[in-house]
PASEBA-1860 file (N, C-alpha, C; in nm, 3 decimals):
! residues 218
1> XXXXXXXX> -3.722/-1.911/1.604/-3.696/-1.780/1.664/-3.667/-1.677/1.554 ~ -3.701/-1.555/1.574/-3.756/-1.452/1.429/-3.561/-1.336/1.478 ~ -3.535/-1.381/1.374/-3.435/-1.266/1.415/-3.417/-1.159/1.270 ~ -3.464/-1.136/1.204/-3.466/-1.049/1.144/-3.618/-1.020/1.063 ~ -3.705/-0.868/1.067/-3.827/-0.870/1.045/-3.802/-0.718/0.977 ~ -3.911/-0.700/0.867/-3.888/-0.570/0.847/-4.062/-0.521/0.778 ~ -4.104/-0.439/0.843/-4.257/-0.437/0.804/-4.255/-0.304/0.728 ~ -4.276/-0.329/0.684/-4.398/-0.177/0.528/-4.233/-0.104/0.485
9> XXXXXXXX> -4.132/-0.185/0.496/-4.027/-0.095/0.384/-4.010/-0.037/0.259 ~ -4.017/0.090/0.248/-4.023/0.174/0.160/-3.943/0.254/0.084 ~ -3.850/0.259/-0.013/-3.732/0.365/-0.054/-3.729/0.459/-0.145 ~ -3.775/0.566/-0.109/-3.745/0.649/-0.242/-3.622/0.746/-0.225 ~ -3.584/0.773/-0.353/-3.422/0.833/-0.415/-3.450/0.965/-0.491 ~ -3.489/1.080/-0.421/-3.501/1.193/-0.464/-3.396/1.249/-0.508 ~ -3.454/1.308/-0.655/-3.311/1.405/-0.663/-3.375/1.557/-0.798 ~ -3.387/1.617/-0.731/-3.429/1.732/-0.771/-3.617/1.724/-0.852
17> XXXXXXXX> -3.661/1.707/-0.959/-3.770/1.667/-0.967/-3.809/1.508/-1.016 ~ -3.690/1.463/-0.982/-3.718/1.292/-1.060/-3.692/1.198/-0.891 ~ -3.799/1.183/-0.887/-3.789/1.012/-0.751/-3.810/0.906/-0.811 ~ -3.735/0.793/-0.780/-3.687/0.660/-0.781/-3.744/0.578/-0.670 ~ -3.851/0.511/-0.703/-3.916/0.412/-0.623/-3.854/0.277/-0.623 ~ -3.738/0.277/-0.504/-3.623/0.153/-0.481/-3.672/0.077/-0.436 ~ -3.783/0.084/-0.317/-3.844/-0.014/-0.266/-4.011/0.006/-0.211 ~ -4.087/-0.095/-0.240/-4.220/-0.033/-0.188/-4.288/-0.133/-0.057
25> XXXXXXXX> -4.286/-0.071/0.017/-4.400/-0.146/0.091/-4.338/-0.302/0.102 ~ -4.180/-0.335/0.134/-4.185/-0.491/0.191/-4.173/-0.526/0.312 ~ -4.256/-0.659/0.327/-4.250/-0.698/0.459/-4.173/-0.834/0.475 ~ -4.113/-0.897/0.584/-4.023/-1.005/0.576/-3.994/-1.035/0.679 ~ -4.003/-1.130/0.733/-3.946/-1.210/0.848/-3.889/-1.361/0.820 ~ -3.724/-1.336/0.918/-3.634/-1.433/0.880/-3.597/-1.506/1.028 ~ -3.626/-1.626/1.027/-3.562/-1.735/1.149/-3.447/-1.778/1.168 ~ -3.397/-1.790/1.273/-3.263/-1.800/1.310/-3.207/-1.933/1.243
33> XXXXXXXX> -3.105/-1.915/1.147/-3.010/-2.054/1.078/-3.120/-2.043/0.954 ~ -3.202/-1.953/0.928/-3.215/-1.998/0.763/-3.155/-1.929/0.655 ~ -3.167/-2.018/0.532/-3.118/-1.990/0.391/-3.214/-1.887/0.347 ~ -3.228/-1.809/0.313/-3.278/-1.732/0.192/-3.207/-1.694/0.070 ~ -3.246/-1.737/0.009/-3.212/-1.691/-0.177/-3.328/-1.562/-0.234 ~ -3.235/-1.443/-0.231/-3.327/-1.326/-0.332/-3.248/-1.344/-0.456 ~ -3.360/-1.326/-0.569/-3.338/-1.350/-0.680/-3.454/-1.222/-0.747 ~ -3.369/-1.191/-0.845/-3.416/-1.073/-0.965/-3.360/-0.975/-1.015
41> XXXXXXXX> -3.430/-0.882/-1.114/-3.341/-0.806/-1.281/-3.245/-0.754/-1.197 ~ -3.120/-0.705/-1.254/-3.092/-0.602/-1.234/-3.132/-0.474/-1.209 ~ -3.174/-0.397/-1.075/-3.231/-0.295/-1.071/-3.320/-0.304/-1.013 ~ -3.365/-0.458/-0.973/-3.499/-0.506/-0.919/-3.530/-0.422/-0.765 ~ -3.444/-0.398/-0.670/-3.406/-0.338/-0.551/-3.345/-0.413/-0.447 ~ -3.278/-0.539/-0.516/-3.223/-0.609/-0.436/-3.075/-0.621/-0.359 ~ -2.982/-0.529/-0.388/-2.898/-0.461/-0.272/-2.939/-0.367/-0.238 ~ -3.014/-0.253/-0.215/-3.110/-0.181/-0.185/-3.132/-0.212/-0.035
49> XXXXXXXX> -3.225/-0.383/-0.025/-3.308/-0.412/0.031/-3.136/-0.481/0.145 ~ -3.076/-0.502/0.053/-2.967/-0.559/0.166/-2.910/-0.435/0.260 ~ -2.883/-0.320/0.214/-2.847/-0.181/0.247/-2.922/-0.159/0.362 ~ -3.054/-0.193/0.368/-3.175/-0.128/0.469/-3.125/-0.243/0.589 ~ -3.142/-0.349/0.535/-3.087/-0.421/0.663/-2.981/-0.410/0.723 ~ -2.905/-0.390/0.654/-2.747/-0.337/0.692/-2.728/-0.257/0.789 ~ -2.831/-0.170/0.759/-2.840/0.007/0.796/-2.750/0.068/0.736 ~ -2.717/0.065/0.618/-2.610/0.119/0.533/-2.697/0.222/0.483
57> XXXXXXXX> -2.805/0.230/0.450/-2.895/0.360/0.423/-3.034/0.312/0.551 ~ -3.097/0.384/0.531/-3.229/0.364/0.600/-3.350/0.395/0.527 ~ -3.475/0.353/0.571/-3.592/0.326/0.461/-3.674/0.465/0.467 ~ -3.724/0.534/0.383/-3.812/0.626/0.388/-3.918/0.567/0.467 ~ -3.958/0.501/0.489/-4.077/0.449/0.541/-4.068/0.271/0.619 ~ -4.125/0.263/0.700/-4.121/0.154/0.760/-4.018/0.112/0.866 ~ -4.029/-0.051/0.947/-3.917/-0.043/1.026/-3.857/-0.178/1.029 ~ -3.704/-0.153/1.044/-3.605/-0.311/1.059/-3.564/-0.309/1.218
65> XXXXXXXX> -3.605/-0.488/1.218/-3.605/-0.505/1.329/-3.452/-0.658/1.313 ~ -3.381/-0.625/1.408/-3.246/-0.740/1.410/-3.269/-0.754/1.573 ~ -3.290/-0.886/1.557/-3.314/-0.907/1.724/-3.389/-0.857/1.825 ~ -3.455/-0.762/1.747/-3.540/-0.702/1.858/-3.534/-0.536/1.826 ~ -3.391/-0.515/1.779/-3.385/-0.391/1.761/-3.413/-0.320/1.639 ~ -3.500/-0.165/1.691/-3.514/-0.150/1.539/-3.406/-0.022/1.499 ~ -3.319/-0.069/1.405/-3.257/-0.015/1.353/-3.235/0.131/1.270 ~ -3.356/0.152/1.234/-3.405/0.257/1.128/-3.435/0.393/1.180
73> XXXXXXXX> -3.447/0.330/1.299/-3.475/0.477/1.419/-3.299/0.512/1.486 ~ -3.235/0.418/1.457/-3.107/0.437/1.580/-3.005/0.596/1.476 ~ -2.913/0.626/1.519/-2.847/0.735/1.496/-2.723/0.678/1.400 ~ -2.616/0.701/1.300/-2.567/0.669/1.212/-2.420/0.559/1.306 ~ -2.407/0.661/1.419/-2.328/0.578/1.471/-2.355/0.481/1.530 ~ -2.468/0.461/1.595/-2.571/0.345/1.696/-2.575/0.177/1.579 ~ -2.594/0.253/1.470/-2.642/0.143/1.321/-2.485/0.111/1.332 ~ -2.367/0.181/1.288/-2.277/0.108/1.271/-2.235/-0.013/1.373
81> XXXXXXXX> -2.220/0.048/1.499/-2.179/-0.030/1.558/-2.294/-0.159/1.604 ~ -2.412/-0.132/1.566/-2.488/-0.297/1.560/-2.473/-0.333/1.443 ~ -2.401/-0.297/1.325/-2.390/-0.356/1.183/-2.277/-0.454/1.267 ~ -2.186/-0.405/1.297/-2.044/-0.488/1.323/-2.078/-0.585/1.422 ~ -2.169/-0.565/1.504/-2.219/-0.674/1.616/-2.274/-0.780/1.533 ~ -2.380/-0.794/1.465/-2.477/-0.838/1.435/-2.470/-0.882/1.285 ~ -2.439/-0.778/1.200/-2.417/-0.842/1.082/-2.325/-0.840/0.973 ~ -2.285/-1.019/0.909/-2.165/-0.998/0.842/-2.204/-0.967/0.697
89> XXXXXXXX> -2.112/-0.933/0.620/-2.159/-0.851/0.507/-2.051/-0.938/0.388 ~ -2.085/-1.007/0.266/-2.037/-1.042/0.202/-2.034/-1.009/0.012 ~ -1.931/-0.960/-0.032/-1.981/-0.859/-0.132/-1.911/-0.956/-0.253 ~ -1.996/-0.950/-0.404/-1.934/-0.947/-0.506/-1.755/-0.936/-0.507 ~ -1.728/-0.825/-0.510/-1.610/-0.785/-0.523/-1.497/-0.782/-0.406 ~ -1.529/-0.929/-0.320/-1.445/-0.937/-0.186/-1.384/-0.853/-0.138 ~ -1.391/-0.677/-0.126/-1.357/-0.535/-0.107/-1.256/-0.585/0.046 ~ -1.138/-0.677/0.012/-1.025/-0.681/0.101/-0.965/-0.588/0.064
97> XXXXXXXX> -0.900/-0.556/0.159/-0.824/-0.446/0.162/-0.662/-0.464/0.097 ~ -0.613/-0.455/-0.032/-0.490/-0.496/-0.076/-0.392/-0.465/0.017 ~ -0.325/-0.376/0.108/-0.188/-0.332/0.171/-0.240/-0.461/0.262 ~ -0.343/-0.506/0.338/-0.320/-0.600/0.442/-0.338/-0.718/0.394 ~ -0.330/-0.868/0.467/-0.257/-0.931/0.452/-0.381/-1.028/0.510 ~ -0.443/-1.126/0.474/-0.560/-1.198/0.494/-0.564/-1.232/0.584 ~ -0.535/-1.236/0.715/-0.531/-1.251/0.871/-0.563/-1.090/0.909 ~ -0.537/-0.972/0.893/-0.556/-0.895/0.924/-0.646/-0.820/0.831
105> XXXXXXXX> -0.670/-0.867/0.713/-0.809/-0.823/0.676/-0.932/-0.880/0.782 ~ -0.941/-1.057/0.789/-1.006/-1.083/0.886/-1.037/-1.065/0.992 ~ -0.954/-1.008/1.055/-0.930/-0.923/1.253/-0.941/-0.778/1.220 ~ -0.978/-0.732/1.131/-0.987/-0.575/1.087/-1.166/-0.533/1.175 ~ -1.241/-0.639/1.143/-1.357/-0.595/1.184/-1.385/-0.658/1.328 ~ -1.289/-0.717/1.384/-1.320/-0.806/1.503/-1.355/-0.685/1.645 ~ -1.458/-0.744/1.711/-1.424/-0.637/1.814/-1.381/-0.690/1.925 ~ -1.393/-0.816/1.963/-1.290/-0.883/2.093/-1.180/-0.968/2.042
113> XXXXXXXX> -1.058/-0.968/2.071/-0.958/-1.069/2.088/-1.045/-1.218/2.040 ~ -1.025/-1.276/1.965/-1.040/-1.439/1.965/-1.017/-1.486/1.862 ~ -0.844/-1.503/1.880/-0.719/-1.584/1.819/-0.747/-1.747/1.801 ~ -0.819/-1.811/1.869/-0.840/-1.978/1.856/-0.984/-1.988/1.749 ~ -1.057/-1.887/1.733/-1.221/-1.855/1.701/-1.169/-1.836/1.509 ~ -1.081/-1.770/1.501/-1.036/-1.754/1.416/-0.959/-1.830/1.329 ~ -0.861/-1.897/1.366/-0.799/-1.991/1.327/-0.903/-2.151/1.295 ~ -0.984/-2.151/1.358/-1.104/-2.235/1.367/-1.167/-2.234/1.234
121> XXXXXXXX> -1.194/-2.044/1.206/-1.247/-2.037/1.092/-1.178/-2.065/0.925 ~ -1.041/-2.016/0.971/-0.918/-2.057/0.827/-0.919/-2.178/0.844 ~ -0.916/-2.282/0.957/-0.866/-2.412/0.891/-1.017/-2.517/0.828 ~ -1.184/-2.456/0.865/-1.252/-2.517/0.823/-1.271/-2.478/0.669 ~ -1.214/-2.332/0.644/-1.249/-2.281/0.488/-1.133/-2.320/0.427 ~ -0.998/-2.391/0.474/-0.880/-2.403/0.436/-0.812/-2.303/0.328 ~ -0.767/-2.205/0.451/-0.743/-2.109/0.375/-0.605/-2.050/0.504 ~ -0.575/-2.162/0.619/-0.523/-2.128/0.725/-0.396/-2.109/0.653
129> XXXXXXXX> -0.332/-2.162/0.580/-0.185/-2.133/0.529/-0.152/-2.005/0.428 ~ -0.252/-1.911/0.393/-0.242/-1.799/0.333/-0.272/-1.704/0.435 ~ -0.250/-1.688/0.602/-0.260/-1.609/0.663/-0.148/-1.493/0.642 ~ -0.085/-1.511/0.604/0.025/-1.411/0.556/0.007/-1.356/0.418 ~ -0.044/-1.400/0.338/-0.023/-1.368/0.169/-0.110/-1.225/0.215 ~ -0.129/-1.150/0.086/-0.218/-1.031/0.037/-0.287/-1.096/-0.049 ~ -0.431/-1.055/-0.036/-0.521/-1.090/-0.172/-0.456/-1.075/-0.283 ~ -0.391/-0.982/-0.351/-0.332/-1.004/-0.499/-0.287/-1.162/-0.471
137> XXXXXXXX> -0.233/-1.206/-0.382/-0.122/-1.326/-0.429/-0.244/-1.450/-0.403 ~ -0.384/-1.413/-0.384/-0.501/-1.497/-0.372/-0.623/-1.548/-0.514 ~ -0.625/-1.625/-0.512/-0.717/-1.659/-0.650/-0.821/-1.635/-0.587 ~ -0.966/-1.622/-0.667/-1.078/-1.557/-0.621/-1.119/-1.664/-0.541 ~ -1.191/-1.734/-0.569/-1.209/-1.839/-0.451/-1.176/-1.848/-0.306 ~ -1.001/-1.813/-0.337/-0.949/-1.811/-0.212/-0.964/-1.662/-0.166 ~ -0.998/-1.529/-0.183/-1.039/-1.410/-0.158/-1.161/-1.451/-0.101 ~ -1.278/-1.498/-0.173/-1.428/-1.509/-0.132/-1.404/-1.613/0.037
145> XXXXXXXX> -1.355/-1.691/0.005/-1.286/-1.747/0.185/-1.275/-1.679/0.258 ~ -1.173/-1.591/0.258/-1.118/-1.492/0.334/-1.235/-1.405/0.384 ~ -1.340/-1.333/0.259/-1.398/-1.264/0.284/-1.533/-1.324/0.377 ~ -1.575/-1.486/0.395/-1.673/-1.563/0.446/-1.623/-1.548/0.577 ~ -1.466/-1.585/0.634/-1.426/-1.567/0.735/-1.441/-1.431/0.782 ~ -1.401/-1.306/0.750/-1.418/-1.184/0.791/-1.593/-1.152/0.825 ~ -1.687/-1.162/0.678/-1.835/-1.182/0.756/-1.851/-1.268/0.912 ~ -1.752/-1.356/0.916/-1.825/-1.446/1.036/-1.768/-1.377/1.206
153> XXXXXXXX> -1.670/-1.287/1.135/-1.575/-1.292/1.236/-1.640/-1.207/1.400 ~ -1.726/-1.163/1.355/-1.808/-1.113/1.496/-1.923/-1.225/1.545 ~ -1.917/-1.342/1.512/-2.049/-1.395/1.501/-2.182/-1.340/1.494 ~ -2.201/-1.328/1.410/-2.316/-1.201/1.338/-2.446/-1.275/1.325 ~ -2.549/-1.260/1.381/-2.677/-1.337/1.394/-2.739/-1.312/1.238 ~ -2.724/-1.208/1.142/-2.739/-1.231/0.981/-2.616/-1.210/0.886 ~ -2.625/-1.319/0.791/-2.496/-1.296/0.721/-2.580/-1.228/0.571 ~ -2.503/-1.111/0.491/-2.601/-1.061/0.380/-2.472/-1.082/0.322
161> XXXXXXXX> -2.522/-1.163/0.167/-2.400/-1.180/0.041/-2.501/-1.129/-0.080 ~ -2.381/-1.053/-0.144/-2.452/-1.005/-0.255/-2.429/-1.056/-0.372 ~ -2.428/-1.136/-0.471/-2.369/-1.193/-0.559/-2.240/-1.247/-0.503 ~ -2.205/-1.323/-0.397/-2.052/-1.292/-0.360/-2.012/-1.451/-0.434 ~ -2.057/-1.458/-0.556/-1.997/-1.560/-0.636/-2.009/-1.514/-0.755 ~ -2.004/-1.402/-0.801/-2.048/-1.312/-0.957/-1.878/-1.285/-1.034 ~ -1.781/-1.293/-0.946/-1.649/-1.300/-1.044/-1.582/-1.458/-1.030 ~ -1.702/-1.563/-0.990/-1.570/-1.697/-0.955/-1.650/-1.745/-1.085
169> XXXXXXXX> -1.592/-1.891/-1.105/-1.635/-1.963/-1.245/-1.700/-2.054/-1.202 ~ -1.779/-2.148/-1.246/-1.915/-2.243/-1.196/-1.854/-2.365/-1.072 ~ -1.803/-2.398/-1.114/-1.680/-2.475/-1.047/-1.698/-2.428/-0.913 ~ -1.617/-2.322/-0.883/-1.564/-2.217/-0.745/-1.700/-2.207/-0.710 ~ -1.807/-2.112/-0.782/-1.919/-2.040/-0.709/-1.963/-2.207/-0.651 ~ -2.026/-2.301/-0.681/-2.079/-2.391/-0.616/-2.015/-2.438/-0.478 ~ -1.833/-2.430/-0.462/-1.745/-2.442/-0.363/-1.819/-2.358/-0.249 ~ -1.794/-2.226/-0.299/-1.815/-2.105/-0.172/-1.964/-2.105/-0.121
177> XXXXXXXX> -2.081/-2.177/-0.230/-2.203/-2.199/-0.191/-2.208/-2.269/-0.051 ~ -2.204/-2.340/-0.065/-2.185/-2.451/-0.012/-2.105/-2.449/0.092 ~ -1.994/-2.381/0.111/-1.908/-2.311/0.248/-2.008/-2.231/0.301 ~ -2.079/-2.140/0.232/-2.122/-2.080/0.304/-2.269/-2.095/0.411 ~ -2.305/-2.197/0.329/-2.409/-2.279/0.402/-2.374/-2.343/0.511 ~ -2.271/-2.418/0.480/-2.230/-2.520/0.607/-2.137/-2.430/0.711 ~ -2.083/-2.311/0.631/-2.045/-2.190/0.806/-2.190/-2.154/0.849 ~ -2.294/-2.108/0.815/-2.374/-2.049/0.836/-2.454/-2.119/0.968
185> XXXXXXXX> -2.490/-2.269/0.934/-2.523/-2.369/0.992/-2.442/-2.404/1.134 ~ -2.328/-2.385/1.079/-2.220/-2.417/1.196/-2.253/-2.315/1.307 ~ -2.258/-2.260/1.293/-2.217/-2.106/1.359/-2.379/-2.014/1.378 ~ -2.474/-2.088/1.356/-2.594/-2.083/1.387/-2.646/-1.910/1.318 ~ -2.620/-1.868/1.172/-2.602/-1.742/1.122/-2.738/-1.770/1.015 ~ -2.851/-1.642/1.029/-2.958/-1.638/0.909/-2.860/-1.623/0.799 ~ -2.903/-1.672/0.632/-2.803/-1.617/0.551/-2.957/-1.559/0.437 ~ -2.916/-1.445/0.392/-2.973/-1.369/0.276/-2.872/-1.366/0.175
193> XXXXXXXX> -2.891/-1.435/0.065/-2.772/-1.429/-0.058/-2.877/-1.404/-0.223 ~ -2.823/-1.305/-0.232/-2.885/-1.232/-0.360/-2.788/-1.272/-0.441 ~ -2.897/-1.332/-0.565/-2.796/-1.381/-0.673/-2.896/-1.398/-0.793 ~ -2.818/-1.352/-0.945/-2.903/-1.413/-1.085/-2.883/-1.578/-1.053 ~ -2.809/-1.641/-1.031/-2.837/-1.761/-1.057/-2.912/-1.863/-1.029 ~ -3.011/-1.910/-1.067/-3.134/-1.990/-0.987/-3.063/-2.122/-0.957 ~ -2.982/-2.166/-1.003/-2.933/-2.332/-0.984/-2.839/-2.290/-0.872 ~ -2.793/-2.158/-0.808/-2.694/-2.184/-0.669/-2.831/-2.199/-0.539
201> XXXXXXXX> -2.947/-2.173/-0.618/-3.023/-2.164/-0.493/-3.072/-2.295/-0.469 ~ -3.126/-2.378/-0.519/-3.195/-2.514/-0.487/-3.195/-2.556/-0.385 ~ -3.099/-2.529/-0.274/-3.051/-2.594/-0.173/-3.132/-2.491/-0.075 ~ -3.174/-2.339/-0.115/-3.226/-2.237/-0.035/-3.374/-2.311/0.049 ~ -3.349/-2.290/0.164/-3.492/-2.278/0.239/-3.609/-2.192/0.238 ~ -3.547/-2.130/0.138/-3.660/-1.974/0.090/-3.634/-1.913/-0.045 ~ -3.703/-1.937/-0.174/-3.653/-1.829/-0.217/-3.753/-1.694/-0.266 ~ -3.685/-1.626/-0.221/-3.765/-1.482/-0.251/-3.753/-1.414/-0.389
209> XXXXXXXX> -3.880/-1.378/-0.494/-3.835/-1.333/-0.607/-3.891/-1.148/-0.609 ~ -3.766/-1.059/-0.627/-3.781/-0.946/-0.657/-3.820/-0.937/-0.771 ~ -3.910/-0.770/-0.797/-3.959/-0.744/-0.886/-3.973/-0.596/-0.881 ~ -3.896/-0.468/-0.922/-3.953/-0.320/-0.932/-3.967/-0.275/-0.775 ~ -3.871/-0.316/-0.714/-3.874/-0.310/-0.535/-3.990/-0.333/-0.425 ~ -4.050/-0.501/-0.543/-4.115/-0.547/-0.458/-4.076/-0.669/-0.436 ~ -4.151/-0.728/-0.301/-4.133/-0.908/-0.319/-4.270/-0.942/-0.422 ~ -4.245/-1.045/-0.500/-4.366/-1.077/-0.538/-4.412/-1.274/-0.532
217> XX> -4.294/-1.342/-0.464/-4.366/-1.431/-0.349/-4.294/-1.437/-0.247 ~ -4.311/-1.525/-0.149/-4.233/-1.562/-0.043/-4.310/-1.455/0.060
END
């Protein structure tokens, strides 16, 4: 079953007489519970391409489709609120929120009540006994947890990580790999995880290689 598709995506970044060709012409379709690994340079257009799906920007050209819906046409507020339905978002820099407190970073994006759904999720990432701490008092590892639980916490039919193992050490990043596969699986979630590292992908059911904001296989 095709739950995420995006045909003839296109990005350009105007800014007075200089445009920036972010993305050209990609097309992509993703099945429900798979791995994808994007891989390439810095600059290649590969959070870019996570952004469009997001609907965190939208494409000069072309259209994203999440479930059926296409996104690229909807209105800024229409996109947010199917971002929060639909998809969880997992970043490099686990962007928790320091004043709150890792239970309420996680219920920050929730939109129904579900106290047992949750707790479900801390005790499989074992991370249930720091429901009180603040990320400062969290080692990265245990932040990137927190932050796997918060992506999941709407049950989001795509999960997008962006490097979200680029500040842990080889050790950790293989941990959270690997969590994040087996939440993903659990919980029946496409995952797109953009990363330099070719050895976290092996395990990927896809991997896609960027190039100058193109795909150039997959």
């Amino acid at each position: 079953m095709e739950v995420l598709r995006l045909e003839n995506i296109s990005k350009v970044y105007s800014q007075k007489t200089v445009s920036l060709q972010a993305l050209s012409h990609v097309g992509l379709s993703v099945q429900k519970g798979e791995f994808i690994a994007v891989l390439g340079r810095s600059g290649a257009g590969k959070t870019t391409l996570l952004n469009m799906i997001a609907g965190i920007d939208v494409p000069s050209e072309g259209e994203v489709f999440i479930e059926g819906t296409n996104i690229a046409v909807l209105d800024e507020k229409k996109r947010t609120l199917l971002r929060r339905e639909k998809i969880g978002f997992i970043f490099q820099a686990y962007e928790l929120l320091p004043a709150l407190t890792v239970l309420e970073n996680i219920k920050l994006p929730q939109l129904k009540k579900e106290d047992g759904y949750i707790k479900e999720l801390l005790d499989i990432l074992e991370i249930g006994k720091y429901g009180k701490f603040y990320p400062d008092q969290l080692s990265g590892g245990q932040k990137q947890r927190a932050a796997i639980a918060r992506a999941l916490v709407n049950h989001p039919a795509v999960i997008l990580a962006d490097e979200p193992t680029g500040n842990l050490d080889s050790k950790t990043e293989r941990i959270v790999i690997d969590l994040l596969k087996a939440m993903a699986k659990r919980y029946k979630a496409s995952v797109i995880l953009v990363t330099h590292n070719e050895k976290l992908v092996k395990d990927a059911d896809r991997t896609i290689r960027f190039e100058d904001g193109e795909i150039i296989n997959g």
